[in-house]
N, C-alpha and C positions, 0 to 999 in steps of 0.2 A: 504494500500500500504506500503510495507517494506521500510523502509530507511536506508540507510547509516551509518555505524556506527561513530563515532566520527576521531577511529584513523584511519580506511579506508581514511575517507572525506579528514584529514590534510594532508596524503600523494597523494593522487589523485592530491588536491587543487594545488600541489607544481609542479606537473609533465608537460612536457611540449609536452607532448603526450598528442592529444584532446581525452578523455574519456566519454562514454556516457554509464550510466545503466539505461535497460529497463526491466520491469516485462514480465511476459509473455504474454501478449496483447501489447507490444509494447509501453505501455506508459511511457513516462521517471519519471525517478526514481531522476537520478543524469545526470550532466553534468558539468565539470570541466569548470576553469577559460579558460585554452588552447582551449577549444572546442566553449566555450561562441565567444572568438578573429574566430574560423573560422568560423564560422556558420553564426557570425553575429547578434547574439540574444542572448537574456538574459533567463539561465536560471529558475530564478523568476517568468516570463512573462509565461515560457512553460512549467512549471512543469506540471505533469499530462497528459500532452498531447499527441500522438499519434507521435511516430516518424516518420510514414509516411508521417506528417506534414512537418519535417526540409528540406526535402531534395526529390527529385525524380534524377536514375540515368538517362544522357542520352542516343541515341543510342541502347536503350533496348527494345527489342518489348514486355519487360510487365515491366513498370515502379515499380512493388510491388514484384516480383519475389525474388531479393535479399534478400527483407525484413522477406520474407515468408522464404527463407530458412533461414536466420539470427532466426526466430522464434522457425524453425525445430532442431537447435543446441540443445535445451532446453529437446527438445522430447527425440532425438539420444543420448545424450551427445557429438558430434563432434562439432569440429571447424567447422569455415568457413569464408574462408579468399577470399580477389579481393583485383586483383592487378590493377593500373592504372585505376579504376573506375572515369568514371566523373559525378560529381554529380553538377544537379541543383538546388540552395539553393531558398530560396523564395523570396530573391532580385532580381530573374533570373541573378546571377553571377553561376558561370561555373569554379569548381575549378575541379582538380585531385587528386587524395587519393588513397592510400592502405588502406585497413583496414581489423581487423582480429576480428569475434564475438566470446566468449567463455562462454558456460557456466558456470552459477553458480547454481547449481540442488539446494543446498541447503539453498539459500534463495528466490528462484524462480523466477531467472533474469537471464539478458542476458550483458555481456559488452563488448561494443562494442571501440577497439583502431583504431582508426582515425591516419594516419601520410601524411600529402599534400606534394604533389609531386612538385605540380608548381613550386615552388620557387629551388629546387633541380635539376629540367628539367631546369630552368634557368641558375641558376648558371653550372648547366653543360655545358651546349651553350654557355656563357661566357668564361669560361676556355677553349672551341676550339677555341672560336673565337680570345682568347687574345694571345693564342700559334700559333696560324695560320697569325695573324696581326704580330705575332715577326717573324716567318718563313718567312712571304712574304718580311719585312723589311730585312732581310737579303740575300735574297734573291734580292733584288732590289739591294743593295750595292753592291754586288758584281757584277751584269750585269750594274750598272754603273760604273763599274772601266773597265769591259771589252766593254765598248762602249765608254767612255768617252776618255781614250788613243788615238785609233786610230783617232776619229775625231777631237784630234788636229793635229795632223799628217796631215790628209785631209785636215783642213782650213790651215797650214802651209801651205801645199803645195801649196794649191790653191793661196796663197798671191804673194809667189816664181812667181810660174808660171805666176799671174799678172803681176810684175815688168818685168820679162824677156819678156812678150808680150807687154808690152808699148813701149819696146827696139827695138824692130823686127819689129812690123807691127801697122798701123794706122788702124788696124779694131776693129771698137769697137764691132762688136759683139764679139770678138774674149772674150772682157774683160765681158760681160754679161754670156758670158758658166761660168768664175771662180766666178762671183759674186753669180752666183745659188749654186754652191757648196759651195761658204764661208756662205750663209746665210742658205741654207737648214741643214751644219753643225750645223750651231747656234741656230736651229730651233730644230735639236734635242736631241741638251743639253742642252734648255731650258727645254724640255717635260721630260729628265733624272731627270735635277733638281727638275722639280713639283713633278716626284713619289716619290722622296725622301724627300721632303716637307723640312721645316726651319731647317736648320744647325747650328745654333745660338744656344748657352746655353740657357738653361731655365734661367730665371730672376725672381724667386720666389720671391714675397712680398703681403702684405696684399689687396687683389681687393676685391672688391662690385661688384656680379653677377649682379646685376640690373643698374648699369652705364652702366658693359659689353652691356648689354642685349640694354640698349638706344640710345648705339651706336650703334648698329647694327642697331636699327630698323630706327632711323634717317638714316643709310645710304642706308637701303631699300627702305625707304618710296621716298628719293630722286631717284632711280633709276625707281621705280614702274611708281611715280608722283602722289600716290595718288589713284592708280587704283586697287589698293589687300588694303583692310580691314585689318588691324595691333590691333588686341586685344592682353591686357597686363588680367596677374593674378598672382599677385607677392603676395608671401609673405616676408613681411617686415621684419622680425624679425630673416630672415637666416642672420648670423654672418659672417662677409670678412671670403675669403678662400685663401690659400695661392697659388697663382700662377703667371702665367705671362702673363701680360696685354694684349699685340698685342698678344701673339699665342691662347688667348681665345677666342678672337675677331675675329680671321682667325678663327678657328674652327668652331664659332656658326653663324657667316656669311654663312660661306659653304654650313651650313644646311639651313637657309633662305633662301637664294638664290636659292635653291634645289627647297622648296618649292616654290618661285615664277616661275622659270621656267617653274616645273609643273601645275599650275594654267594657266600661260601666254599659256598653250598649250591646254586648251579646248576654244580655239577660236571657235572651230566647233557647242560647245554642248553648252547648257544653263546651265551656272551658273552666277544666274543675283547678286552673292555677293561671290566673291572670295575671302575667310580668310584664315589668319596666325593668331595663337594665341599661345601665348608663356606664359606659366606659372611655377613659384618655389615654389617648396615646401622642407619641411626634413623630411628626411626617418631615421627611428630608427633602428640597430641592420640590418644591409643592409652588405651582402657579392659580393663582388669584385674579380670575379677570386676565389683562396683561402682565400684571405685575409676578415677579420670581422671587421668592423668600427662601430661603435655605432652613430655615426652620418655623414648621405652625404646629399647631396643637389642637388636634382632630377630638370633637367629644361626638361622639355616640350613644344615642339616645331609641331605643329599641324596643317595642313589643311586641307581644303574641295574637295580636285582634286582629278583626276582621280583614284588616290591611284598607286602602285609599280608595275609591273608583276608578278607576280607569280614568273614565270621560274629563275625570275632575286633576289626576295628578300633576300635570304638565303647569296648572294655573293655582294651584294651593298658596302659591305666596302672594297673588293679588288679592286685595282689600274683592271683600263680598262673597268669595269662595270659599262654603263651604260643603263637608258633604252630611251635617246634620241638619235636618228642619228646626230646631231651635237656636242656629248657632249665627255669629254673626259673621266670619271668615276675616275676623281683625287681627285675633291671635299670631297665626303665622306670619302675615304681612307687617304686622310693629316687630319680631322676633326677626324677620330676614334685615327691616330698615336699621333696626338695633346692630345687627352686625356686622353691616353695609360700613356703619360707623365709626366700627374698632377695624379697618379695613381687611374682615371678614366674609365667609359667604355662609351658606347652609345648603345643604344639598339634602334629598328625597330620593328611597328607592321604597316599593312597597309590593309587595303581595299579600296574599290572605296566608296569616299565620306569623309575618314579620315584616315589619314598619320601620324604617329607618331613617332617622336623618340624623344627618353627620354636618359638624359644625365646625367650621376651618377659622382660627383666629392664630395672626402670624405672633411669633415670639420675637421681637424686637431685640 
């Protein structure tokens, strides 16, 4: 079996393109550092091996197909490239790739460039979703300056109009018509105020996520009584982050709270142990939007309910969405605006059975 040359190897080794060369039977030759990180395996362990070993694609009605043309390049001398491929690794993880095979006639290999999408498809969904969270915020400012005006106007009036009816007439219904309109006003410049969520300067100073995190759960556990399963999975050794104590606390409340609702609402079905488990960890070389931090601090935030709608997930963080008939859909849109702010995000994955959002605040 041919190997690798020396100064091939050191520039391959450095690239941060996953590289993989296979002979022409498919067995690996070489596989880079970058490729080692996605596959998940060492190549030490798989040298020699059959690269129809690493990976099968899904969705293909011949799982060897690609491979077999990846082989053909060899014969033909053509490329051959897929885009958006998802490939099943043999941890049954389910990543997304381009990747392009190219001959090498002359040492009788195939190499094959690997570049993963997922994290790309991500951050692209972030960057809408963080330019769609600043739209809608401005958009909310503005429809509270044009709601907010006139209903002081209304309750003014309405107060007028009390005093001059205490004047006039002893009917007290007369005073309950103005008190609907002074309180129904008040009623919705409260709901004004919630979509625009805390007005208050941020108060950046150094917090401990895991205090955050113990208060929250001490004030769940009091609201529960006991009745939703609260598991911790902290890691100890993430370092204070700079922000601001109550608007983190409103934020990550939000989301518990979320999750026990949801829980509290399969009264119908069996789930004889309804959890909340909330774990921290650090994420290395993590992108935000455009921006690149070398280190954030991921809190996850997990249950066993029903899981989101479908119809509904992709818009859970705009103001009005929700998927309960009593709910208002403010919760998570003041909790994404909240983190928008510590220049964080929050992200959603959900099926029935496991609910997740995961919460990126970088460590300065």
């Amino acid at each position: 079996m041919m190997k690798i040359s020396p100064d091939y190897k050191a520039l391959l080794d450095n690239l941060a393109t996953a590289i993989i060369v296979g002979d022409g039977e498919l067995r690996l030759v070489y596989m880079n550092p970058a490729c080692e990180a996605l596959l998940k395996m060492s190549f030490n362990h798989a040298r020699g091996s059959s690269i129809k070993h690493f990976y099968h694609e899904v969705h293909h009605s011949d799982a060897n197909t690609s491979l077999d043309k990846a082989a053909q390049t060899l014969k033909d001398g053509s490329l051959y490239t897929k885009r958006k491929a998802r490939w099943c690794l043999g941890n049954n993880e389910t990543i997304t790739v381009d990747y392009t095979v190219t001959p090498l006639p002359d040492a009788h290999q195939i190499l094959f460039e690997i570049q993963p999408l997922d994290r790309l498809l991500q951050i692209s969904r972030e960057e809408t979703l963080i330019a769609s969270q600043s739209t809608t915020r401005n958009l909310l400012r503005g429809l509270a300056h044009e709601v907010k005006n006139p209903l002081g106007g209304i309750r003014g009036s309405a107060q007028l109009l009390e005093k001059e009816l205490e004047e006039i007439s002893n009917n007290p219904d007369l005073k309950d018509y103005t008190n609907v309109i002074i309180s129904e006003s008040d009623r919705l410049r409260n709901l004004v105020d919630r979509m625009l969520g805390p007005r208050q300067p941020i108060d950046f100073i150094d917090v401990n996520i895991h205090e955050i995190l113990e208060r929250v759960i001490t004030l769940i556990y009091a609201e529960t009584k006991g009745s939703i399963i609260l598991e911790r999975n902290y890691d100890p050794s993430i370092p204070d982050i700079k922000g601001d104590l109550e608007l983190l606390i409103q934020a990550l409340l939000n989301i518990v709270r979320n999750a026990t609702q949801a829980l509290n609402s399969q009264q119908d079905s069996v789930n004889e142990n309804p959890t909340i488990t909330i774990s921290t960890r650090v994420q290395r070389q993590f992108t935000i939007g455009r921006k690149h931090y070398p280190l954030v601090a991921c809190i996850t935030i997990s249950d066993n309910g029903p899981g989101i709608p479908t119809d509904i997930i992709e818009d859970i963080f705009y103001p009005m969405i929700s998927g309960r008939a009593e709910g208002t859909g403010l919760g998570l849109s003041i909790s994404q605006q909240l983190i928008n702010q510590h220049k964080g995000l929050i992200e959603c994955e959900s099926e029935p059975g496991n609910t997740r959002f995961s919460i990126y605040i970088p460590l300065d």
